[in-house]
DSSP file (Angstrom, degrees, kcal/mol; ACC not computed):
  #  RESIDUE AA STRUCTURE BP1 BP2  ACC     N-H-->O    O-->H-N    N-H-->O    O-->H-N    TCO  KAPPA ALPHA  PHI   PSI    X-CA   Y-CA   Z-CA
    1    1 A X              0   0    0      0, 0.0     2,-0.2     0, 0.0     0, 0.0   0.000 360.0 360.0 360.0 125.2   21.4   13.2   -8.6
    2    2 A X        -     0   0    0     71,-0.1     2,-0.7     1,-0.0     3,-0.1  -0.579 360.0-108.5 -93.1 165.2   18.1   11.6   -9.0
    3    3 A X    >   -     0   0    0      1,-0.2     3,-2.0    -2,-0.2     4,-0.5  -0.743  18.3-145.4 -91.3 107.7   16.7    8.7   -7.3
    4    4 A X  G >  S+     0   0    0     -2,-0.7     3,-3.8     1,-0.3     4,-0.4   0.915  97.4  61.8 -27.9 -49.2   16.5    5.4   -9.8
    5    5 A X  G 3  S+     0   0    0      1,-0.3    -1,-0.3     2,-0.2    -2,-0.1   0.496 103.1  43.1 -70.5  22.0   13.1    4.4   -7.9
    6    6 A X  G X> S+     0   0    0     -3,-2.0     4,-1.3     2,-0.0     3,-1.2   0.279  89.1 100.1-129.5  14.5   11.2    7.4   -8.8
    7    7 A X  H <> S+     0   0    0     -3,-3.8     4,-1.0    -4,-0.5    -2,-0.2   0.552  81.2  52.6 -63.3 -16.0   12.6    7.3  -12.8
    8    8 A X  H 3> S+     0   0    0     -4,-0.4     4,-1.4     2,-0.2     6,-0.3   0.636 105.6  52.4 -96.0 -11.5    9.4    5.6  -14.2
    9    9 A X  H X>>S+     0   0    0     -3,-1.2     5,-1.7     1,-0.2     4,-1.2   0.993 118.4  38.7 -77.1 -45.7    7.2    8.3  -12.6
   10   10 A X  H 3<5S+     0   0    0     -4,-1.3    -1,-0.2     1,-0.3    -2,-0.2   0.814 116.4  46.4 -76.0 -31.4    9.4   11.1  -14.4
   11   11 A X  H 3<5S+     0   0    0     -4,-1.0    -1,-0.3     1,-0.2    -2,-0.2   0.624 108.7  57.6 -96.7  15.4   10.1    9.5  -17.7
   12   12 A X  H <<5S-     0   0    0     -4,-1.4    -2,-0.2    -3,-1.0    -1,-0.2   0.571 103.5-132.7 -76.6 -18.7    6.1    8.4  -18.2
   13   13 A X  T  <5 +     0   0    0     -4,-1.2     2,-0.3     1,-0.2    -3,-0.2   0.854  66.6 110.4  70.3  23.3    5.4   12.2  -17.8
   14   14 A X      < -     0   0    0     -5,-1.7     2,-0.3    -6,-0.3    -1,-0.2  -0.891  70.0-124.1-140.7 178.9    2.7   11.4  -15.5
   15   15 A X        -     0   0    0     -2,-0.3     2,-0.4    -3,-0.1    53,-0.1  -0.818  30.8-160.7-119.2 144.5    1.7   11.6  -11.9
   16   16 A X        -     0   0    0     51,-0.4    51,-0.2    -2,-0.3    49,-0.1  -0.952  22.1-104.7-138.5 132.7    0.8    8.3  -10.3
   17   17 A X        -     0   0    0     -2,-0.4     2,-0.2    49,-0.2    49,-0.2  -0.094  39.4-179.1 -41.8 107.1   -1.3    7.7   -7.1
   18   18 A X  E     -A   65   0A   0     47,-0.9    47,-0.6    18,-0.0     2,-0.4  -0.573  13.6-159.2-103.3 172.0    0.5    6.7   -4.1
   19   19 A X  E     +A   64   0A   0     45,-0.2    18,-0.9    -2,-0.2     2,-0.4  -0.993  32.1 122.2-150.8 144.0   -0.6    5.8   -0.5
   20   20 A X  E     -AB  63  36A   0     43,-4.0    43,-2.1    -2,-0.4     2,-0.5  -0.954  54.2 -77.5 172.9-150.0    1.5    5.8    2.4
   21   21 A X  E     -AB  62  35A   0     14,-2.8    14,-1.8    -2,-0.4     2,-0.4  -0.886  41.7-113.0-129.3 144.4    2.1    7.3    6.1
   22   22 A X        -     0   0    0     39,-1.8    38,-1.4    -2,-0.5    12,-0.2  -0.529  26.4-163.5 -84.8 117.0    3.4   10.8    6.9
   23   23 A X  S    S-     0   0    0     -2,-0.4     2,-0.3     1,-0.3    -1,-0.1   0.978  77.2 -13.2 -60.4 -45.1    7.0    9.7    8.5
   24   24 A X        -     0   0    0      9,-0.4     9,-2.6    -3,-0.1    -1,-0.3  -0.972  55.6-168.0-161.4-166.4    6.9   13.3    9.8
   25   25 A X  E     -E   32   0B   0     -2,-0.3     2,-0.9     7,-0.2     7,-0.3  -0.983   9.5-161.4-148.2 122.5    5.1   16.6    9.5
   26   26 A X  E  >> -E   31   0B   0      5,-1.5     4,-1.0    -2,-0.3     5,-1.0  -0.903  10.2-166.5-118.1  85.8    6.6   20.0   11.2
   27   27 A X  T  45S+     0   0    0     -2,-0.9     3,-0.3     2,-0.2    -1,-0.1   0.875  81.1  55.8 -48.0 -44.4    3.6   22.2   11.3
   28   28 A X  T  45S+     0   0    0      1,-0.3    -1,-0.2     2,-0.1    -2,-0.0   0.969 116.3  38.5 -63.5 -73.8    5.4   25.4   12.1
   29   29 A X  T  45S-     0   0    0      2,-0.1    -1,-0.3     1,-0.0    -2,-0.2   0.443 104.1-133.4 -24.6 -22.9    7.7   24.9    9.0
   30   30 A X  T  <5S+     0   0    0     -4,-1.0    16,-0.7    -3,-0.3     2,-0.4   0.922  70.3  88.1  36.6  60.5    4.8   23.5    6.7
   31   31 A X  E   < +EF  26  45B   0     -5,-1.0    -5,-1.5    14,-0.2     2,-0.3  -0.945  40.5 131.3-147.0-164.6    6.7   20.8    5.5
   32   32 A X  E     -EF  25  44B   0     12,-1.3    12,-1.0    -2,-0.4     2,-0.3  -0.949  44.9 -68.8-158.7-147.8    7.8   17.0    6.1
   33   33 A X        -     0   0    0     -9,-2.6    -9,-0.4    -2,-0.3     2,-0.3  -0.831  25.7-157.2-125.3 141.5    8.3   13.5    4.7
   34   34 A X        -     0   0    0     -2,-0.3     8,-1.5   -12,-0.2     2,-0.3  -0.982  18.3-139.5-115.0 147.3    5.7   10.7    3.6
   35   35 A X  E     -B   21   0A   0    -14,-1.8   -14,-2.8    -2,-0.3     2,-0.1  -0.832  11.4-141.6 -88.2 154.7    6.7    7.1    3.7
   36   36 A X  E     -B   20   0A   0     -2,-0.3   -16,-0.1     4,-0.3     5,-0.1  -0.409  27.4-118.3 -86.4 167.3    5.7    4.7    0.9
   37   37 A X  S    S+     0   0    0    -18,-0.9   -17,-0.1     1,-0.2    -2,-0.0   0.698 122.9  62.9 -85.3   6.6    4.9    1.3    1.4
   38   38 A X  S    S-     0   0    0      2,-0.1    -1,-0.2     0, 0.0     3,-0.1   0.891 118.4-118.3 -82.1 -56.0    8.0    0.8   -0.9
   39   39 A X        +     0   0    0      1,-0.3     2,-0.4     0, 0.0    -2,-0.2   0.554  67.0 146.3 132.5  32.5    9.9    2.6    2.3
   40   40 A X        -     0   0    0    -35,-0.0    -4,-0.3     2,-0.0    -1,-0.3  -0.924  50.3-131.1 -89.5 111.6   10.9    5.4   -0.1
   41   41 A X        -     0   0    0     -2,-0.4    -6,-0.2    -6,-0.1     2,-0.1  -0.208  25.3-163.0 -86.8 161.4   11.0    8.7    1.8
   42   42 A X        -     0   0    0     -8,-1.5    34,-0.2    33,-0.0    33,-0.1  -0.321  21.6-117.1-147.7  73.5    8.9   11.6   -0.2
   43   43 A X        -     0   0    0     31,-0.3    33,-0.9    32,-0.2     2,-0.2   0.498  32.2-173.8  25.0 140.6    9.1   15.8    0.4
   44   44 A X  E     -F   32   0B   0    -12,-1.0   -12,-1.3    31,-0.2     2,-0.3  -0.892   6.3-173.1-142.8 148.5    5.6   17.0    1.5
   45   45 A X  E >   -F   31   0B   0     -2,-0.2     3,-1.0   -14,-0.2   -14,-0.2  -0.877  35.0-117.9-143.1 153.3    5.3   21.0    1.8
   46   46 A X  G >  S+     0   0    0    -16,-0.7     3,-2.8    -2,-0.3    -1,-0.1   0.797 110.3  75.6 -53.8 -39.2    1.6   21.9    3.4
   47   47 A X  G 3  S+     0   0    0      1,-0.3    -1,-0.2   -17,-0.2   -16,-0.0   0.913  89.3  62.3 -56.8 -38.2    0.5   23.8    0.3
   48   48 A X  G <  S+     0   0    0     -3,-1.0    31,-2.1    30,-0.1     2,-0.4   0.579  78.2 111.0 -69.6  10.0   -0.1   19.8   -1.5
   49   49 A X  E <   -c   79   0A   0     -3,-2.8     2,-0.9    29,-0.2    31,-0.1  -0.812  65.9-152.4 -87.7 130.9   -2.6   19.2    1.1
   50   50 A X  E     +c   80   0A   0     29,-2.4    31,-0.6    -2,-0.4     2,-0.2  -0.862  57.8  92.7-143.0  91.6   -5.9   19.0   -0.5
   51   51 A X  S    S-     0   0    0     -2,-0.9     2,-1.0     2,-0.1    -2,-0.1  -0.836  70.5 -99.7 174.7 149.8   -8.1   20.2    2.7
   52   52 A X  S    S+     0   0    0     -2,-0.2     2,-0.4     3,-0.0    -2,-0.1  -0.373  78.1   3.4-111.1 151.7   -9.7   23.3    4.3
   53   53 A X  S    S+     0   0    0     -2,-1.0     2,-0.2     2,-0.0    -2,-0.1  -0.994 119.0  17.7 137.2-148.1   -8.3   25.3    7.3
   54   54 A X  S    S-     0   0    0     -2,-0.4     2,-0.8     1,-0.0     0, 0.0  -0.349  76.0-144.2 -54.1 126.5   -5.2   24.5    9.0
   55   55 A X        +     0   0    0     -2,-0.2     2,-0.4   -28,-0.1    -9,-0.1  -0.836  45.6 128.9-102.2 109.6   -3.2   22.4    6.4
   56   56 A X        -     0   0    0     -2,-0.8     2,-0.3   -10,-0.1    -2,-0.0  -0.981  43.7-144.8-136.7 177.4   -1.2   19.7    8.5
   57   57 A X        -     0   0    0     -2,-0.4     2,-0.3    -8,-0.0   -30,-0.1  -0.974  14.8-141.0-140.3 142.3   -0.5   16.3    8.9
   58   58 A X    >   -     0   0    0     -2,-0.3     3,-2.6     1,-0.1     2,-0.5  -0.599  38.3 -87.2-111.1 173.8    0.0   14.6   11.9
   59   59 A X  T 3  S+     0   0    0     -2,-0.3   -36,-0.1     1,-0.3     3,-0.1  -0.431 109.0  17.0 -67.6 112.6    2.9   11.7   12.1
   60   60 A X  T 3  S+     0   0    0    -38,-1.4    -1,-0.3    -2,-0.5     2,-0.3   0.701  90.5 144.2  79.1  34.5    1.7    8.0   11.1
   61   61 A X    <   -     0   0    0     -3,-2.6   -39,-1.8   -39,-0.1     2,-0.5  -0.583  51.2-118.5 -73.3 142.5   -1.0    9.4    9.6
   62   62 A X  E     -A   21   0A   0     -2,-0.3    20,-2.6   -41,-0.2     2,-0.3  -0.764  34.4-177.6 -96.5 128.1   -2.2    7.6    6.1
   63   63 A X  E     -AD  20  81A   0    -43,-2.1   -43,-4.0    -2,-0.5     2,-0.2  -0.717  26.5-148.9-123.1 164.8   -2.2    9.4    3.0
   64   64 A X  E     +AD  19  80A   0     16,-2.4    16,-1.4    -2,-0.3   -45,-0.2  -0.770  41.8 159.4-120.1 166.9   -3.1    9.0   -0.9
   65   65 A X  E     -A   18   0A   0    -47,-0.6   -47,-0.9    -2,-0.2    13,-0.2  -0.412  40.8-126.1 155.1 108.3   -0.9   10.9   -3.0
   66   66 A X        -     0   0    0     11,-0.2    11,-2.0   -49,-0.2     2,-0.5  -0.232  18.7-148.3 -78.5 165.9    0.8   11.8   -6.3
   67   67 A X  E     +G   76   0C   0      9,-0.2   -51,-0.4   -51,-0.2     2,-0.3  -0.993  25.3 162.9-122.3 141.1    4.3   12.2   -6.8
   68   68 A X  E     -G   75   0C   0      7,-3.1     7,-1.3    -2,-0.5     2,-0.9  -0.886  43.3 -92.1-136.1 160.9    5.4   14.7   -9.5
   69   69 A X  E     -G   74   0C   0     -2,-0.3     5,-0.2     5,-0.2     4,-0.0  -0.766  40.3-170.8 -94.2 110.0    9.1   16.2   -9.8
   70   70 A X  E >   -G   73   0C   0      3,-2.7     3,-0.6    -2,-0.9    -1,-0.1   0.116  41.8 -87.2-106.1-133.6    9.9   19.1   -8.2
   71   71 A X  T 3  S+     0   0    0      1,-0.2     3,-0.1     3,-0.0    -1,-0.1   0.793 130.9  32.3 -95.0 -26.7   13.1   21.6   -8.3
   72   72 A X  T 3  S-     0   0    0      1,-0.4     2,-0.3     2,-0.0    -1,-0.2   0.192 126.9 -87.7 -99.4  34.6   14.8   19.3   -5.6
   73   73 A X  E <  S+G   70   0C   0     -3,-0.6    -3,-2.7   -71,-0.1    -1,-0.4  -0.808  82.2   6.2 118.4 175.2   13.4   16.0   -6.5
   74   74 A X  E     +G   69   0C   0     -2,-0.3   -31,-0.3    -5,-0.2     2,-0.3  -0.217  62.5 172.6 -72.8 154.0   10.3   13.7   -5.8
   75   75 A X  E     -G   68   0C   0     -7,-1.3    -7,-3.1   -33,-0.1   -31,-0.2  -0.991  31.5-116.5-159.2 155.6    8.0   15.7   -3.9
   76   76 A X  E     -G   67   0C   0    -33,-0.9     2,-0.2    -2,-0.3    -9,-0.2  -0.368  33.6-164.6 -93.5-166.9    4.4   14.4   -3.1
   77   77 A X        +     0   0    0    -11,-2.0   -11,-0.2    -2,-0.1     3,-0.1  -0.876  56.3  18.9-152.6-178.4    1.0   16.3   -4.5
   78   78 A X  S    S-     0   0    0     -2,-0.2   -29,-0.2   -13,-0.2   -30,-0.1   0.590  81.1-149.0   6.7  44.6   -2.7   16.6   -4.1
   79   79 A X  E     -c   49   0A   0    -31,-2.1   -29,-2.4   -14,-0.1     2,-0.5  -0.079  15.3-171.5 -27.3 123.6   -2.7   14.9   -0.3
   80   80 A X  E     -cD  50  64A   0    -16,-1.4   -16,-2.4   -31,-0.1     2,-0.5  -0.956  12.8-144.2-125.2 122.8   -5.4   13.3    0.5
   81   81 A X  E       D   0  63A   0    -31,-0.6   -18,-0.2    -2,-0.5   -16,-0.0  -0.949 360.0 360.0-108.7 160.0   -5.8   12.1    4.2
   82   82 A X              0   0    0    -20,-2.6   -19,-0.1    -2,-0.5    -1,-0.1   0.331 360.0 360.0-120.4 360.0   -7.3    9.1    4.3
């Protein structure tokens, strides 16, 4: 089932620039959630973190971000902390 509020990103074909705050980030796992400023929750896995080293993100952090469609669903991309 998909979510209506991510339906424009996926039928434009395009990735669109988001900002928002990592709800949370489970380093050991590499993955978590960003909120949007919409309040929309959004799949993060460390490997979309666009930085070098350690990739995490720590909780009520602010991030830029695409969202693209991934195998489960919106999932964010190129992370940017801000």
């Amino acid at each position: 089932m998909k979510d209506k509020n991510f339906t424009a990103f996926e039928d434009e074909g395009n990735v669109i620039d988001m900002q928002g705050k990592v709800k949370w980030f489970n380093a050991e796992k590499g993955y978590g959630f960003i909120e949007t400023a919409e309040g929309n929750d959004v799949f993060v896995h460390f490997s979309a973190i666009q930085t070098d080293g350690f990739k995490t993100l720590e909780e009520g952090q602010s991030v830029e971000f695409d969202i693209v469609e991934g195998a489960r669903g919106p999932q964010a991309a190129n992370v940017i902390k801000l």
